[in-house]
C-alpha positions, 0 to 999 in steps of 0.5 A: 397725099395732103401736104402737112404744113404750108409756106408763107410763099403758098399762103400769099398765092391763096390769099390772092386766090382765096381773098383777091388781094395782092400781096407779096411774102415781105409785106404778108411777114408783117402785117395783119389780114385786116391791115392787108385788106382781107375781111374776115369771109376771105380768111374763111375761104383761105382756111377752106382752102388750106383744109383741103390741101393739109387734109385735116380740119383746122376748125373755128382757131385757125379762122381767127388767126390775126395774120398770116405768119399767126395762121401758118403758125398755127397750122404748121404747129397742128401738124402730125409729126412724121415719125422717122424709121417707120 
């Protein structure tokens, strides 16, 4: 089954993966892809990435996020609500 939301911690590690730039929960808080030196193919593969882990299709939104706390925003925001009882 696909998560529905992601972590900053889990989008750091696919930024590494996705992107190859280094970079820790603090600095990604805070900065902007460009301003961590991911071009604009790397957030492509990270959305990629991030599709096949949610399940869903984020579509051309999500790959113009301007950093990493704006991408797990929208993703988080875009996801189904679980409905309690059902």
């Amino acid at each position: 089954m696909a998560q529905e939301h992601i972590t900053l911690e889990e989008l750091v590690e696919l930024i590494s993966a996705s992107a190859g730039v280094r970079t820790d929960t603090g600095t990604a808080a805070t900065q902007s892809f460009e301003e961590l030196g991911v071009d604009s193919l790397g957030v492509l593969g990270i959305v990629a990435e991030i599709e096949r882990r949610v399940g869903r299709k984020l579509g051309s939104e999500a790959e113009l996020s301007p950093s990493p706390t704006a991408l797990i925003a929208f993703v988080n925001e875009d996801a189904p609500t679980l409905v309690e009882g059902v």
